[in-house]
C-alpha positions in Angstrom: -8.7 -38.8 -14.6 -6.5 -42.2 -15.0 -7.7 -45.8 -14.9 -6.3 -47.6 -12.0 -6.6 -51.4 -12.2 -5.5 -55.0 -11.5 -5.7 -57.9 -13.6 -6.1 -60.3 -10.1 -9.8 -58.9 -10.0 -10.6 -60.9 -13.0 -9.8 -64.0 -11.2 -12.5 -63.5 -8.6 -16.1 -65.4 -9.9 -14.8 -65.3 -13.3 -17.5 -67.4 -15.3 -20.6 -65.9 -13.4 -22.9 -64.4 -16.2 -24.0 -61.4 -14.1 -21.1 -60.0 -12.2 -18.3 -62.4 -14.1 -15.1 -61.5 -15.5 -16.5 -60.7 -18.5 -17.2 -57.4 -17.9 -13.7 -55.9 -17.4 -12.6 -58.3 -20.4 -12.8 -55.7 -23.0 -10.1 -53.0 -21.0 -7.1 -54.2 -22.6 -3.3 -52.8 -22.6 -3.8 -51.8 -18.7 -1.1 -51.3 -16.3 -1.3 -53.1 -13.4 -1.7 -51.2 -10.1 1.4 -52.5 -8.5 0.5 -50.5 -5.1 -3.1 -52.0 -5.0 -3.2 -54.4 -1.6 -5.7 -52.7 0.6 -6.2 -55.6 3.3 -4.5 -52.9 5.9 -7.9 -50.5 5.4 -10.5 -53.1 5.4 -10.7 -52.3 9.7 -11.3 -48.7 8.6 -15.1 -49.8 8.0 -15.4 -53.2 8.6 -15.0 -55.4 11.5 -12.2 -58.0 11.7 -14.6 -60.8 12.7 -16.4 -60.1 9.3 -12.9 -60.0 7.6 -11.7 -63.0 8.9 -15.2 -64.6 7.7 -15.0 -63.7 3.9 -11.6 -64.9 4.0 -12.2 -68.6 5.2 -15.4 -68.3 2.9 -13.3 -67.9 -0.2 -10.5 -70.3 0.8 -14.1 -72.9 0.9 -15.5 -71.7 -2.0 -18.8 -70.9 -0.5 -21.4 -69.3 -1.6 -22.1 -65.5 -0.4 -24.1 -62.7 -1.3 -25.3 -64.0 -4.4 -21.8 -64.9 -5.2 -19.7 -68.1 -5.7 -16.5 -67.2 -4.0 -13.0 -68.7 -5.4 -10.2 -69.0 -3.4 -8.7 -65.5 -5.3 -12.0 -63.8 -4.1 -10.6 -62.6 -1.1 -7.2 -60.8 -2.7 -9.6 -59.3 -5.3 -11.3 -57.9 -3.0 -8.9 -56.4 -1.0 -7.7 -55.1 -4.3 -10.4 -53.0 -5.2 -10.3 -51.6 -1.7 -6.6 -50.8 -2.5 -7.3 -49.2 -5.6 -10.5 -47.2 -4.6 -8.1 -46.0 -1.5 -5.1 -44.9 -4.1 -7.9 -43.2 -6.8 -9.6 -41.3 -3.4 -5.9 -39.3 -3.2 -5.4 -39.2 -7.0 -8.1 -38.1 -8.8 -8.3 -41.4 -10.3 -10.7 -43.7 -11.5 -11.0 -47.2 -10.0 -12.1 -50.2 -12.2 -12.6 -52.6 -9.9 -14.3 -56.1 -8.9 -16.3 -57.2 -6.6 -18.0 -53.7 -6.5 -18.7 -52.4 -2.8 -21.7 -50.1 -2.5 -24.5 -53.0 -0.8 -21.8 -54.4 1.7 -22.5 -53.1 5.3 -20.5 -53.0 8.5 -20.9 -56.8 8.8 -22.6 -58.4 6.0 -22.4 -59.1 2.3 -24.8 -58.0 -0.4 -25.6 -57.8 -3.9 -22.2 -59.0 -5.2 -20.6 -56.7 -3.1 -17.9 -58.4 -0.3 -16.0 -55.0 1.0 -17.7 -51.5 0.6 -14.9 -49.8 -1.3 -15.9 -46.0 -1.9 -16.6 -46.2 2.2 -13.5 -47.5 3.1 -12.0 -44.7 0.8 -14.2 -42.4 2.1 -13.7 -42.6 6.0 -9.5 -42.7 5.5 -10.2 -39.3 3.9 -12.7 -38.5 7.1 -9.6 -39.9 9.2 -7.3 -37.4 7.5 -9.6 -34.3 8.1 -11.7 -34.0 4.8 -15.6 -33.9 3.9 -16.7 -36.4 1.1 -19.4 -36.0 -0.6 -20.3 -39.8 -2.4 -22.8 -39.5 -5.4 -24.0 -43.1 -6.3 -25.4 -42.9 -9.4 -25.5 -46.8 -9.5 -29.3 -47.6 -11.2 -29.6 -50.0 -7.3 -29.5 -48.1 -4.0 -26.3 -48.1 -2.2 -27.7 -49.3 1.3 -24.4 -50.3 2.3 -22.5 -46.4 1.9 -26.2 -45.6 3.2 -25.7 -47.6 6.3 -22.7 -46.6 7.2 -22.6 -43.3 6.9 -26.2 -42.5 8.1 -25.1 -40.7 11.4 -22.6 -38.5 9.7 -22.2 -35.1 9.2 -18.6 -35.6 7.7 -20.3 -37.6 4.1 -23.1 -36.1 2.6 -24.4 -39.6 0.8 -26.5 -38.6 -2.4 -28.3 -41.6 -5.2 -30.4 -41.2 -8.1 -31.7 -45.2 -8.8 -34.5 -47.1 -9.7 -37.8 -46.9 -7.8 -39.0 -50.9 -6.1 -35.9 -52.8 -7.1 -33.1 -54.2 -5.2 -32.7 -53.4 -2.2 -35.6 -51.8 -1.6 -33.8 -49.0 0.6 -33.3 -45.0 -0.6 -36.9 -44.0 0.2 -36.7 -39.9 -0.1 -37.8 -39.9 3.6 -34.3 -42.1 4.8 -32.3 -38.6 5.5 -30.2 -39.3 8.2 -30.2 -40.2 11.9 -28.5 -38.2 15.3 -25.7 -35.9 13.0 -26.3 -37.4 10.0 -30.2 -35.8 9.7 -29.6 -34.0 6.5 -26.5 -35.3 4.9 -28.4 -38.5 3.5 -30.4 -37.6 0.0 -32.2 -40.2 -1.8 -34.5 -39.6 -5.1 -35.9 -42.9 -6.4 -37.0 -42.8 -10.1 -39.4 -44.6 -12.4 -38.1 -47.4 -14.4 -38.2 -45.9 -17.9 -36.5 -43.2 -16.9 -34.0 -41.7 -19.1 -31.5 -38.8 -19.6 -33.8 -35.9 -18.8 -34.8 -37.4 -15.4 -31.3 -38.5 -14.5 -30.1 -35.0 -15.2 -33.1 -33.0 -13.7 -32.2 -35.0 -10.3 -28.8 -34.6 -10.8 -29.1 -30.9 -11.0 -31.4 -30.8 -8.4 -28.8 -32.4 -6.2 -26.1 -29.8 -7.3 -27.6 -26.9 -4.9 -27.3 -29.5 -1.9 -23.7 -30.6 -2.7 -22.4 -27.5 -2.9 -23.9 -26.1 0.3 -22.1 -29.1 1.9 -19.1 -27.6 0.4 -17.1 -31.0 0.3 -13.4 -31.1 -0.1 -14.0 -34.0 -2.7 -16.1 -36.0 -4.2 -16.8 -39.3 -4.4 -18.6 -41.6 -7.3 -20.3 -44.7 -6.9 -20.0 -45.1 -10.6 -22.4 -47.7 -11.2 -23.6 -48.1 -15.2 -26.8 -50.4 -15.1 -28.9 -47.7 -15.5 -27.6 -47.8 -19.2 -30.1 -48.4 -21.7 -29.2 -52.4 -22.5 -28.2 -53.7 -18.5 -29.5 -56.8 -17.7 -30.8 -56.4 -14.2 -32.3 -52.6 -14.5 -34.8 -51.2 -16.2 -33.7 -47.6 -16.7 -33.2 -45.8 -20.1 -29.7 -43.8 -20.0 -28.0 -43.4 -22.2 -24.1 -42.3 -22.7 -25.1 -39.2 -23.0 -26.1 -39.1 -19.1 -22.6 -40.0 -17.7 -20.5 -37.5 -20.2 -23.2 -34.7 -19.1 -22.6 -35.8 -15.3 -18.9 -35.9 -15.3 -19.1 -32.8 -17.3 -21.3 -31.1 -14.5 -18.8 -32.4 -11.4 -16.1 -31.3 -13.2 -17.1 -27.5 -14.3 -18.0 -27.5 -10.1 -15.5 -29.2 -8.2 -11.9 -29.5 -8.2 -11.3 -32.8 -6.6 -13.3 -35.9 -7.6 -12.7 -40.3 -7.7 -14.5 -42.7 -8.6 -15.4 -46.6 -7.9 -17.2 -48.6 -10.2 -20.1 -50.4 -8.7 -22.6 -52.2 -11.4 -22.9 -52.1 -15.1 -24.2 -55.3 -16.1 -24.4 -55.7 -20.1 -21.7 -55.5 -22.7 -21.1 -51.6 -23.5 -19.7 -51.4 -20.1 -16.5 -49.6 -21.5 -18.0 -47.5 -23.5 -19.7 -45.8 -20.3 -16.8 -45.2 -18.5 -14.8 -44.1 -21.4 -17.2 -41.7 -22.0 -17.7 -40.8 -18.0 -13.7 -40.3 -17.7 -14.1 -38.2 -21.4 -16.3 -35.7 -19.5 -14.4 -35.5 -16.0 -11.1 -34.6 -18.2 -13.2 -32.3 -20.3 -12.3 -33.9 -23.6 -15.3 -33.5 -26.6 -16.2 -36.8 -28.0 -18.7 -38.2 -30.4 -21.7 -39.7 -28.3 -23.2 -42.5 -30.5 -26.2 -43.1 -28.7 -29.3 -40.8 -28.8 -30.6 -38.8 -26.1 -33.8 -40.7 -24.2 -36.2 -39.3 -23.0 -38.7 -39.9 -20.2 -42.9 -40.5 -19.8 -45.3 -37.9 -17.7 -45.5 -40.7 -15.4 -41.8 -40.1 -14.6 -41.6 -36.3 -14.5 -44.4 -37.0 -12.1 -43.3 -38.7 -10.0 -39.4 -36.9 -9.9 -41.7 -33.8 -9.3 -43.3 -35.5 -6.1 -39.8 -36.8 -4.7 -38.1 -33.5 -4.9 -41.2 -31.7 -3.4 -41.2 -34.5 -0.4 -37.6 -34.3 -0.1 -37.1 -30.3 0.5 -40.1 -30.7 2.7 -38.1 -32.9 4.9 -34.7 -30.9 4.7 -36.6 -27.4 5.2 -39.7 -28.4 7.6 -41.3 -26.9 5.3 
């Protein structure tokens, strides 16, 4: 798996303290993506009224979706659309900002402007293929959620944080018309840490590969690491070197999109995801976490709840 970036995405919101430059400033001695415009796929999920809209709203400067918009907002964007398109056909990874995975149809959330693993997503839909996403973002993806809910082309899965932001991906939101079935939430305690993440993870393995996608898709959010600011989860690295490990001893064909990760190890985490999708053995500095009864609990209830509702059971 390769790095696919573009040093224009720095230039969007560079000072802001949460989702600022800052934290793609430590991924030095990239190449610059020089294929990365994705403007052209932006229709492929979104509507052209809304498109037109963020662009006059960064040309102002306004403020949107928590978000103070300069005037190179709008080409950053449309960068990491780019780039999530070119890592959906490549295997690659795309580090990318504004991340996507809150932004709807028609309306902005949570940083995100553009949903960038959707647009991805539905060209491979246009071209025939079945995408599985796994968001493994510590916040729900109610965007990718959204959009996807009626389809049984994308099988949508996310492990986050119980009763935070958004306040979607309740087990019992799996899919409408089509879609009933291909939508998989399990919320988790704060506190949580490696053993929870990797008990739902493996829980989700059976359902994935039922679905028998011809690729998968991350959402690979890291502010469920130990030291984010906004989260209160307890990974730590070893959860995304044992994920990557498990898609890649399962599946031939994956990409990912990086969502959040809001604290200063950020490359550290994806080094370390990207070490376990190519299969390479590394060091892991950080100790393995583990999780309160309270947690197992409640994981326990979830899954119980959620095969319920995908058995009738």
């Amino acid at each position: 798996m390769k790095i696919f970036f573009n040093k224009k995405m720095l230039l969007h919101n560079p000072d802001d303290r949460l989702e600022g430059g800052y934290r793609l400033a430590e991924f030095s001695g990239l190449v610059d993506d020089i294929e990365s415009n994705g403007e052209e796929f932006l229709t492929l999920v979104h509507a052209e009224k809304y498109i037109r809209k963020i662009k006059k709203m960064a040309e102002d400067r306004e403020i949107l979706a928590e978000v103070k918009l300069t005037k190179e907002s709008y080409d950053a964007a449309c960068i990491a659309a780019g780039l999530s398109v070119s890592v959906s056909h490549s295997n690659g990874f795309a580090l990318v900002r504004p991340p996507g995975h809150h932004a709807d149809r028609e309306e902005a959330a949570g940083f995100c402007l553009f949903n960038n693993i959707a647009i991805a997503t539905q060209k491979l839909v246009n071209e025939g293929k079945k995408v599985c996403i796994l968001d493994i973002d510590g916040h729900h993806g109610n965007g990718t959620q959204s959009i996807f809910y009626k389809s049984n082309k994308v099988l949508y899965c996310s492990i986050h944080q119980h009763s935070t932001f958004p306040g979607t991906g309740q087990v019992y939101e799996i899919g409408k018309e089509e879609g009933i079935g291909f939508n998989i939430n399990i919320p988790i305690l704060k506190g949580s840490g490696d053993d929870i993440f990797l008990l739902a993870l493996n829980k989700l393995l059976p359902i994935i590969l039922k679905f028998n996608p011809d690729i998968i898709g991350v959402s690979a959010g890291f502010d469920g690491y130990h030291d984010d600011y906004l989260l209160d989860l307890n990974y730590s690295l070893h959860s995304y070197y044992e994920c990557a490990s498990l898609l890649k001893n399962n599946f031939n064909n994956i990409f990912a999109v990086l969502e959040g990760g809001y604290h200063r190890n950020l490359k550290e985490c994806v080094d370390i995801f990207i070490s376990g999708i190519n299969g390479e053995k590394v060091n892991i500095g950080d100790e393995k976490t583990t999780s309160g009864e309270d947690c197992h609990k409640m994981l326990e209830l979830n899954i119980k709840q959620l095969r319920s509702l995908l058995t009738g059971n």
